[in-house]
N, C-alpha and C positions, 0 to 999 in steps of 0.2 A: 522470513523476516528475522533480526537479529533484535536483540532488545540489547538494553545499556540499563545497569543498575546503579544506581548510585546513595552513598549511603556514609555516616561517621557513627559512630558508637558514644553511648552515653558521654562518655571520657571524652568525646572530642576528637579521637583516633579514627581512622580506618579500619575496615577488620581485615582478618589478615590474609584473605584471600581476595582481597583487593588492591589497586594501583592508587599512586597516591601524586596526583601532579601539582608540586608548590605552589609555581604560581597563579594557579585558577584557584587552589587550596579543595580539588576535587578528588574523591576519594570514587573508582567505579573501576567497573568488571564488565567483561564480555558475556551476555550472553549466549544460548544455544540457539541456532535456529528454529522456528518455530511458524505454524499457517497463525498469523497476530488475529485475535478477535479480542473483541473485551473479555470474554471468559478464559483464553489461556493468560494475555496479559496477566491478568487478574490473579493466577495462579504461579506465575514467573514471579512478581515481585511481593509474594507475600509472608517472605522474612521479615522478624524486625528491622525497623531501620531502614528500610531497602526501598528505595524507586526508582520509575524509572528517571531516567536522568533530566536535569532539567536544561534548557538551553536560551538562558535568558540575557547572552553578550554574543555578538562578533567576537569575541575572543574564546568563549567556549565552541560557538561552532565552528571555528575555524582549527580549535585543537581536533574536534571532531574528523573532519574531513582530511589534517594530516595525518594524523596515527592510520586512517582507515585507506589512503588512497592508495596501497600496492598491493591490498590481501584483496582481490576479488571474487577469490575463487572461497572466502568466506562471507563477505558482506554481497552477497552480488547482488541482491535485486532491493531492500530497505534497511534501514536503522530503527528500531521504536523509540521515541523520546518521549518525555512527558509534555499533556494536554490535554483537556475536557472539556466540552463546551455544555455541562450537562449537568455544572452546579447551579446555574441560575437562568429563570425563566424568559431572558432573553438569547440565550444561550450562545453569549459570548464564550471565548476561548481562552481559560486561566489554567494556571499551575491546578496538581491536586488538592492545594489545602485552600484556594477557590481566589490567590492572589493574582495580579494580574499580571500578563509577559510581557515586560518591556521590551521584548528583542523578537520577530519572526523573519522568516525565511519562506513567507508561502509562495507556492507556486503561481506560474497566472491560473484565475478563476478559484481559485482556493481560500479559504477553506470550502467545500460544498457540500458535505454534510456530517452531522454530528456525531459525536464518539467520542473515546475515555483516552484516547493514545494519538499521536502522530506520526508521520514514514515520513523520513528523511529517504529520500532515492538519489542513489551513488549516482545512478546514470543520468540524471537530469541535474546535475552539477548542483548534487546535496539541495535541492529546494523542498519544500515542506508541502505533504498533502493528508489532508484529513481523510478518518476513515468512511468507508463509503457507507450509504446509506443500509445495504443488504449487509454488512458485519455489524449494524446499531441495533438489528432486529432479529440476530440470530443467524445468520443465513448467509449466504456468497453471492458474487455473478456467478449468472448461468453457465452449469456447464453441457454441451452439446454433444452427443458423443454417437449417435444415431440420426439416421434421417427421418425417423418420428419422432423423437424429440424434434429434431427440428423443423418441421412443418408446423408440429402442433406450436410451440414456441412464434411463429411465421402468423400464424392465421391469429392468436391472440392478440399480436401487436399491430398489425392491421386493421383491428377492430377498436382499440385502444384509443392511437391516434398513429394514424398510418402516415402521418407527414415526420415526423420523427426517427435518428436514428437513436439505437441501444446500443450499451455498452452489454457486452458479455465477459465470461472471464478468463479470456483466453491471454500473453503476453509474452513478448519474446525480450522483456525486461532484465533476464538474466541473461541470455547468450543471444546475440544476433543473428536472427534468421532460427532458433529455434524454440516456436512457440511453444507453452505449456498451458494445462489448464492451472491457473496458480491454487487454488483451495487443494488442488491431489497434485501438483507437480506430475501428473502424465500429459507425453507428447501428445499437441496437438497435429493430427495426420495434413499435411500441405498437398498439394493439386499433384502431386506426383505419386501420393499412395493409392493403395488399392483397395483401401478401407475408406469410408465414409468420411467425406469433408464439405464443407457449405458454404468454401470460398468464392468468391466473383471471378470471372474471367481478369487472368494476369496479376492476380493478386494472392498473396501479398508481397508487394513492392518494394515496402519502408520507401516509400515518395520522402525525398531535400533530410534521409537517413533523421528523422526525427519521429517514424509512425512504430509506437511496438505496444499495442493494444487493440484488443479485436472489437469490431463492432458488427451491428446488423446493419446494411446502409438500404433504407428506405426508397433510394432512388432507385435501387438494382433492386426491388423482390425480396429485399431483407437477407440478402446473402453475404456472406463474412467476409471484412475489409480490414486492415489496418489503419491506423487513427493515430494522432496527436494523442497523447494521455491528458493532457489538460486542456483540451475539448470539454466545455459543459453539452452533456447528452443526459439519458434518460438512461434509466438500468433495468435488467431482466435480473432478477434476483430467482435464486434457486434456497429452502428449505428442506433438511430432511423431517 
């Protein structure tokens, strides 16, 4: 993930290892990349003065998406901007200081569930998706990397609710056709390796070039598919 800091100094000013664009009168920086949870977020933007950026016009996101759309081999898989749904007990979706965003961009089915930040994704033409349920709690989608993890992973969700499919956290959101596990960016092995993989027959596809998210598909025995990313599904979340 990239984050965006944005920030002016008592004075009024930018500091000075900041960009300063007139006419939004927005003063931010580039992030480093980073695996986004609320706890590094947390620790990215905890200069004075600094947040992450806010995105409360078409015209801020549209500055957004211009500046960023030839670097992809920096921004390649999200943006972090500023969002929370986590200041008030309906847990609607405000700025940090808990006012409301006159502007979004969510994806279809989005937001779906709560957390302190938002991902802007380059490749789904900059639309907005909340963080998922397994970074609100600590933790990630599952990562799979064994055939006992994945069996045992198989026989829990089966018992669960076996009409269901799960997301995992595999995605080939960065480079086409090759999946990673996103929480460690190592490659995920495809049906050609010689090492352990728990793909379905002929898959994965990228079926109408819009599937780069893994899931467990219940019709097949729970075995790894690619998916629509904004599919509402159900998640395996992993904890250390």
């Amino acid at each position: 993930m990239i984050t965006w800091r944005s920030t002016k100094t008592d004075s009024g000013r930018c500091k000075p290892d900041f960009f300063y664009y007139r006419y939004l009168d927005l003063c931010y920086k580039f992030g480093a990349a980073i695996n986004a949870t609320d706890s590094t977020i947390t620790t990215i933007c905890s200069e004075p003065n600094e947040d992450l950026v806010r995105v409360d016009s078409e015209e801020r996101q549209s500055y957004i998406e211009t500046i960023t759309a030839d670097i992809g081999l920096v921004y390649n898989i999200a943006i972090c901007i500023q969002g929370t749904s986590m200041l008030n007990s309906s847990h609607q979706w405000t700025f940090n200081d808990g006012t409301r965003m006159p502007y979004s961009k969510w994806a279809k089915g989005q937001p779906d569930a709560n957390g302190t930040f938002i991902r802007m994704f380059r490749s789904y033409k900059y639309k907005w998706y909340s963080l998922t349920f397994c970074n609100s709690i600590g933790g990630y989608l599952a990562i799979i990397e064994t055939s006992e993890e994945d069996e045992l992973l198989k026989s829990y969700v089966a018992i669960i609710v076996p009409s269901k499919d799960y997301w995992i956290g595999g995605s080939d959101l960065a480079t086409e056709g090759v999946f990673i596990w996103e929480n460690t960016s190592v490659t995920v092995n495809l049906p050609t390796s010689t090492l352990f993989q728990g793909w379905l027959l002929d898959q994965p596809d990228n079926n109408n070039n819009n599937q780069h998210c893994m899931m467990l598909a219940h019709q097949f025995d729970f075995k790894w598919n690619d998916a629509k990313c904004d599919y509402p599904k159900d998640y395996v979340c992993e904890k250390n």
